[in-house]
C-alpha positions in Angstrom: 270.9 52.9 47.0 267.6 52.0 45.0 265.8 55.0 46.1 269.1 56.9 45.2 269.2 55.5 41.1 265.3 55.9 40.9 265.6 59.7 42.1 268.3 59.8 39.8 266.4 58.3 36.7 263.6 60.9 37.5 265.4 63.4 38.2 267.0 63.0 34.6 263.4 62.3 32.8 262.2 65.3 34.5 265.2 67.1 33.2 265.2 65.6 29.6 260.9 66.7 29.6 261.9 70.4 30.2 264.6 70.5 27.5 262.2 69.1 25.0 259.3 71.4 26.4 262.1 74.6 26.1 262.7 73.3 22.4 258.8 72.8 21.9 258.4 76.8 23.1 261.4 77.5 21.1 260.8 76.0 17.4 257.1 77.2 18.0 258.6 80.5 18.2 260.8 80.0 15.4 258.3 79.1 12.7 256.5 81.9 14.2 258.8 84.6 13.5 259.4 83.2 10.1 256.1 83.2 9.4 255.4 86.9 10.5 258.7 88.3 8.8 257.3 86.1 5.4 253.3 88.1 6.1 255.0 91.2 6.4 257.7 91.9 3.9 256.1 89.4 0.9 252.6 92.1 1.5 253.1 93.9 -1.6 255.9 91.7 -3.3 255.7 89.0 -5.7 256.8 85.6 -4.5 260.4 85.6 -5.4 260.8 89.0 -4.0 259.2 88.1 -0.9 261.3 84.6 -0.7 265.0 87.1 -1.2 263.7 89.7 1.0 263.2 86.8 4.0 266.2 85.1 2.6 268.2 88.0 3.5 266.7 89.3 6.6 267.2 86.0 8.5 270.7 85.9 6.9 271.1 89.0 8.4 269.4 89.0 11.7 269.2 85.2 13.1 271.6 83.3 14.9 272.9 80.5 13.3 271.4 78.3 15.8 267.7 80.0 14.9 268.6 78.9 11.0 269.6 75.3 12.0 266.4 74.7 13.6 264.1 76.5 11.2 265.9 74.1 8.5 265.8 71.3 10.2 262.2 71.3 11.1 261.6 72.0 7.1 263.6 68.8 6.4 261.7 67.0 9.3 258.1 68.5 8.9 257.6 71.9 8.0 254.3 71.8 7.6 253.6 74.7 9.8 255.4 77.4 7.8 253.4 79.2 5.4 254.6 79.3 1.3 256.7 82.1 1.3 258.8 80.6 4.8 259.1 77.2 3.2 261.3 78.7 0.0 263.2 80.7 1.8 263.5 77.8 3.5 265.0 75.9 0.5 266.6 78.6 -0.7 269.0 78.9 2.8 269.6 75.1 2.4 270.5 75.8 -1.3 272.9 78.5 0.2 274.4 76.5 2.9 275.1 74.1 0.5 276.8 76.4 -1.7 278.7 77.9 1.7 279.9 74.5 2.7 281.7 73.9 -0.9 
């Protein structure tokens, strides 16, 4: 019965270490692509212009689960995402916010 409960527990940190390494992979990803869309459509754009223009495609194009996690690692960290990612950032918190009234 021991062996049982200590295959168990293992079998459940082993499980728990490939969700976080699937979520590592996946937020990498995320501040990727936010990062990339940011480079490419702010190229010839002012600031603002570029912040909107991200704004808008990742309104338009993520899933909401994609958004949740890009904000939530900008309210945990966010130093990873380039100037341009982190307000459009803000500016889908200030939108949620708005949303959620």
């Amino acid at each position: 019965m021991i062996t049982i409960v200590a295959s168990n527990s293992l079998f459940a940190l082993a499980k728990n270490h490939k969700e976080d390494k699937i979520m590592t992979v996946k937020l990498t990803n995320i501040i990727k692509m936010s990062n990339q869309i940011a480079d490419n459509i702010g190229l010839h754009l002012d600031s603002d212009q570029a912040v909107d223009k991200v704004v808008n495609h990742i309104q338009l194009f993520w899933a909401k689960s994609m958004k949740h996690d890009l904000i939530t690692y900008y309210q945990n960290d966010g130093n990873l995402l380039n100037e341009i990612s982190q307000q459009a950032t803000i500016r889908l918190v200030e939108i949620e916010r708005e949303n959620a009234k």
